[in-house]
C-alpha positions as CSV (number, residue, x, y, z in Angstrom):
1,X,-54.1,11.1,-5.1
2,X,-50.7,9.7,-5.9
3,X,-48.0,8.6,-2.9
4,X,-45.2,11.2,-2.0
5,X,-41.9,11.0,-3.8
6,X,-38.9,10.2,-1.6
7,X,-38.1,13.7,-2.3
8,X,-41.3,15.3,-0.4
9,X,-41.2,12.1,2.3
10,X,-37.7,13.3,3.3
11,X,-38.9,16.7,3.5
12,X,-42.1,16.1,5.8
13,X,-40.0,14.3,7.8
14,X,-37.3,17.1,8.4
15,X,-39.9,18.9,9.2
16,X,-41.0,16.8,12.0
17,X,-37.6,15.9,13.4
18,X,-36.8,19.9,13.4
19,X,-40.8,21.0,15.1
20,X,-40.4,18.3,17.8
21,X,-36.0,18.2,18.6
22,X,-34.8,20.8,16.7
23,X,-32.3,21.5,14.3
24,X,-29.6,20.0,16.1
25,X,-31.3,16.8,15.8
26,X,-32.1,16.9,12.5
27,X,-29.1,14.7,10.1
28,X,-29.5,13.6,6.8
29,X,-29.0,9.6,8.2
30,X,-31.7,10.4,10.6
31,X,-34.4,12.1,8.0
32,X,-33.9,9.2,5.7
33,X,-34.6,6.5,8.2
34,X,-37.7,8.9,9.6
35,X,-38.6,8.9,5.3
36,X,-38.6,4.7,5.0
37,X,-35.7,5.5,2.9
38,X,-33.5,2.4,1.8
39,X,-30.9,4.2,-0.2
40,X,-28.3,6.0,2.1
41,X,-27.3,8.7,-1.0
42,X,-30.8,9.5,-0.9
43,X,-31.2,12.5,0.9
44,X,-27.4,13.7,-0.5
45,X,-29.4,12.8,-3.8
46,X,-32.0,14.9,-4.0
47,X,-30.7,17.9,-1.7
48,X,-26.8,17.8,-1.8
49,X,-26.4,18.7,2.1
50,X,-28.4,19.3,4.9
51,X,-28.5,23.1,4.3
52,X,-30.0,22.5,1.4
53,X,-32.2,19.6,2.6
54,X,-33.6,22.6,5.3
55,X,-33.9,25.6,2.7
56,X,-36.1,22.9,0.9
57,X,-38.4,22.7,3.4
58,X,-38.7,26.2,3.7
59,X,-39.3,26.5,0.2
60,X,-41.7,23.9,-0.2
61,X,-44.0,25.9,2.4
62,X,-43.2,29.2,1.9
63,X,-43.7,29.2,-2.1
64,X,-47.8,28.5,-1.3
65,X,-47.4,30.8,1.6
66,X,-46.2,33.6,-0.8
67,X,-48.5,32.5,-3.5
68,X,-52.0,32.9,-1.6
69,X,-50.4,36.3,-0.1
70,X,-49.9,37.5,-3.2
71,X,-53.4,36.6,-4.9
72,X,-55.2,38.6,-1.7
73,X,-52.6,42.0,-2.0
74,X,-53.8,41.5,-5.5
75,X,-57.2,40.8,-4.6
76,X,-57.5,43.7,-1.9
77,X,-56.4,46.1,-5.1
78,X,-59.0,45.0,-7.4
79,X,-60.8,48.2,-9.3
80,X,-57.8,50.8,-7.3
81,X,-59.3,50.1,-4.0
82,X,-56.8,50.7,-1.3
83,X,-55.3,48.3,0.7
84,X,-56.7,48.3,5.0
85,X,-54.7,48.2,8.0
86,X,-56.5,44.9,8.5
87,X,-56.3,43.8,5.2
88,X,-52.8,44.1,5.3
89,X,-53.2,41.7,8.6
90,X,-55.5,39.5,7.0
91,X,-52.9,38.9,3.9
92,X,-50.1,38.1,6.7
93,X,-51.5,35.4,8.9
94,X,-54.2,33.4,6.8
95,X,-51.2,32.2,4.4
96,X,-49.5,31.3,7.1
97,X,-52.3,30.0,9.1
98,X,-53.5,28.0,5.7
99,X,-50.3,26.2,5.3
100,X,-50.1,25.1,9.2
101,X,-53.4,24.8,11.2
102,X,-55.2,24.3,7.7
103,X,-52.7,21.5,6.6
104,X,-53.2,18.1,8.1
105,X,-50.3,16.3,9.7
106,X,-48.4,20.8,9.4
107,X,-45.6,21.2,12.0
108,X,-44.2,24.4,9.6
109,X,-45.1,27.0,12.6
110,X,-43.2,25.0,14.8
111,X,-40.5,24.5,12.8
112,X,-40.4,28.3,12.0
113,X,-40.1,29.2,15.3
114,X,-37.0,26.8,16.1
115,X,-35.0,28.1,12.7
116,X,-35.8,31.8,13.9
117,X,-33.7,31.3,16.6
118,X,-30.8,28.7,15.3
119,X,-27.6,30.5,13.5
120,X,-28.3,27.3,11.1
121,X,-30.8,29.1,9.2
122,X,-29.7,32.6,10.1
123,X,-29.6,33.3,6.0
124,X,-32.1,30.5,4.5
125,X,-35.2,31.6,6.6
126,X,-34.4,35.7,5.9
127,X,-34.2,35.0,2.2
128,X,-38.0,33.3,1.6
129,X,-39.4,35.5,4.7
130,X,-38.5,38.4,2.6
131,X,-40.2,37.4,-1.0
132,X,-42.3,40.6,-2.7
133,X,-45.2,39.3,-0.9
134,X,-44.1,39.4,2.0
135,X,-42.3,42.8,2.2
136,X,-45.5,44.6,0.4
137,X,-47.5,43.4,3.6
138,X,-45.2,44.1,6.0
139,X,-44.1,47.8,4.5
140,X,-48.2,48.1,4.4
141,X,-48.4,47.6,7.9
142,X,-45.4,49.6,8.8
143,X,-47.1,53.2,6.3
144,X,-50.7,52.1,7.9
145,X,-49.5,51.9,12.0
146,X,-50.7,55.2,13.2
147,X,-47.4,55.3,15.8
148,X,-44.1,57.2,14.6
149,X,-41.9,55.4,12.1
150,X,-39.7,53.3,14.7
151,X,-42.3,52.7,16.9
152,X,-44.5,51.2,13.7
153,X,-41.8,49.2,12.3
154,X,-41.5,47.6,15.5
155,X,-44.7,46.3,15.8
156,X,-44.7,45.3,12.9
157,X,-42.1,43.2,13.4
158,X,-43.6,42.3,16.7
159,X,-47.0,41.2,14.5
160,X,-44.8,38.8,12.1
161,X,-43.1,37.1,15.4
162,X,-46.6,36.9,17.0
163,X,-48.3,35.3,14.5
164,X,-45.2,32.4,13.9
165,X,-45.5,32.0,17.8
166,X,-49.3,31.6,17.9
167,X,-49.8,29.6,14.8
168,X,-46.7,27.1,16.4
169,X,-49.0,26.9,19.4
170,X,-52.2,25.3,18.3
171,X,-50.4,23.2,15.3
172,X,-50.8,19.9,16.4
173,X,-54.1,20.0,18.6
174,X,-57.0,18.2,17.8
175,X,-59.9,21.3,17.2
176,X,-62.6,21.4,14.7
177,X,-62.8,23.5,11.4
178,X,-64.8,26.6,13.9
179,X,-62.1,26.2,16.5
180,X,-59.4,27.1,13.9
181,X,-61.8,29.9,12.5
182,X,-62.3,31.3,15.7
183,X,-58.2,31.3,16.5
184,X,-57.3,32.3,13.3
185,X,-59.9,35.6,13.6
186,X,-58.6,36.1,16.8
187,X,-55.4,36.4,15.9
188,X,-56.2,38.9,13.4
189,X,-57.5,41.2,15.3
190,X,-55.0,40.8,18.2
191,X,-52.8,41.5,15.2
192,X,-54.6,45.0,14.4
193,X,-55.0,46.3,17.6
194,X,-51.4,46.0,18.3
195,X,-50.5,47.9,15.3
196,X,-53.5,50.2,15.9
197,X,-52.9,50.5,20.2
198,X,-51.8,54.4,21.0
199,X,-47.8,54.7,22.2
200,X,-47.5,56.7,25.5
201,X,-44.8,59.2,24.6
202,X,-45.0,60.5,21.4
203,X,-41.8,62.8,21.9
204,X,-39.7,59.7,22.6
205,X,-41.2,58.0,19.5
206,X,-40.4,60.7,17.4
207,X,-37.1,61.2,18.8
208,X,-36.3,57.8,18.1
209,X,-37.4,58.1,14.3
210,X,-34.9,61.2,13.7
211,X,-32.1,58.8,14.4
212,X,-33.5,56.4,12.0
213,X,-35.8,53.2,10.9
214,X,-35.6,50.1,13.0
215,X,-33.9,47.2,11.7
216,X,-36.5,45.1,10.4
217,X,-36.1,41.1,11.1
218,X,-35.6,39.9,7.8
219,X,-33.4,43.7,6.5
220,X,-30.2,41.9,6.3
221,X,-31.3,40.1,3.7
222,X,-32.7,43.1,1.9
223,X,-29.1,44.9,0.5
């Protein structure tokens, strides 16, 4: 296997800086020392600013997150079978799990879970959260959740949070392939029986669906 290109070294180390300080911390000055690299254009170079240098690493994750989500909607629809509830679930988190607790050295969950909450990527994170894949599952799980419309598009929205938050928590620890089965299946079904749990007043819910859907996380991105 060949060595990373400066390119890819500056973008694992953004990563890192953002997973473990946050985006504050992260500069272009600082990512190319963190990279080894000698060249003080190079991170201006290859990503223009550090915008761009962030929207990169999202990118560079969330194109074989979106990729593998795709292949198991498509898969799940094989010979005009319907997609599951689960399935749906399933087609969420192991992507995501995949390119995190399944990739060595991974601090995307963490990192995911700093940008939700800094302005700095209030538009770059929306924009890859909401590729096809990813709306087909989540819309999926939203027609699936047996609670009235606003009460399913808000745990559906809770589900998508959960599984950033609970992926970002056991990135990094030492475990064995069975451990990460084992959390990974867990979080599935913790996944499921939130969408699937019963809401205690159903006139409230479907008072609150009259006046209309939820704003989804990633909708501003979606007009």
């Amino acid at each position: 296997m060949s060595e990373p290109g400066a390119r890819q070294l500056m973008i694992d180390a953004a990563e890192k800086i953002v997973a473990e300080q946050g985006i504050a911390a992260m500069t272009l000055n600082g990512v190319q020392l963190a990279a080894n690299q000698a060249n003080k254009s190079a991170a201006k170079y290859h990503f223009g600013s550090r915008e761009g240098l962030l929207e990169a690493v999202v990118e560079a994750r969330m194109a074989a997150v979106n990729s593998r989500r795709q292949e198991m909607l498509n898969n799940f629809r094989v010979g005009g079978g319907s997609i599951t509830l689960r399935d749906a679930v399933e087609a969420l988190v192991r992507p995501f799990a995949a390119e995190t607790l399944g990739r060595p050295g991974s601090r995307y969950a963490r990192f995911v879970v700093q940008a939700l909450t800094d302005p700095a990527l209030g538009e770059i994170m929306p924009k890859h959260l909401m590729a096809e894949s990813y709306r087909s599952t989540h819309r999926i799980m939203i027609e699936l959740c047996p609670a009235a419309d606003g009460t399913a598009q808000r745990r559906a929205n809770n589900v998508v949070m959960l599984t950033m938050a609970a992926l970002a928590t056991h990135e990094g620890r030492t475990r064995t392939a069975s451990d990460t089965d084992e959390i990974v299946a867990d979080l599935v079904d913790s996944c499921v029986a939130i969408l699937q749990a019963p809401f205690r007043n159903r006139e409230e819910a479907s008072r609150r669906a009259t006046e209309g859907r939820v704003e989804s996380l990633f909708d501003r991105q979606s007009t």
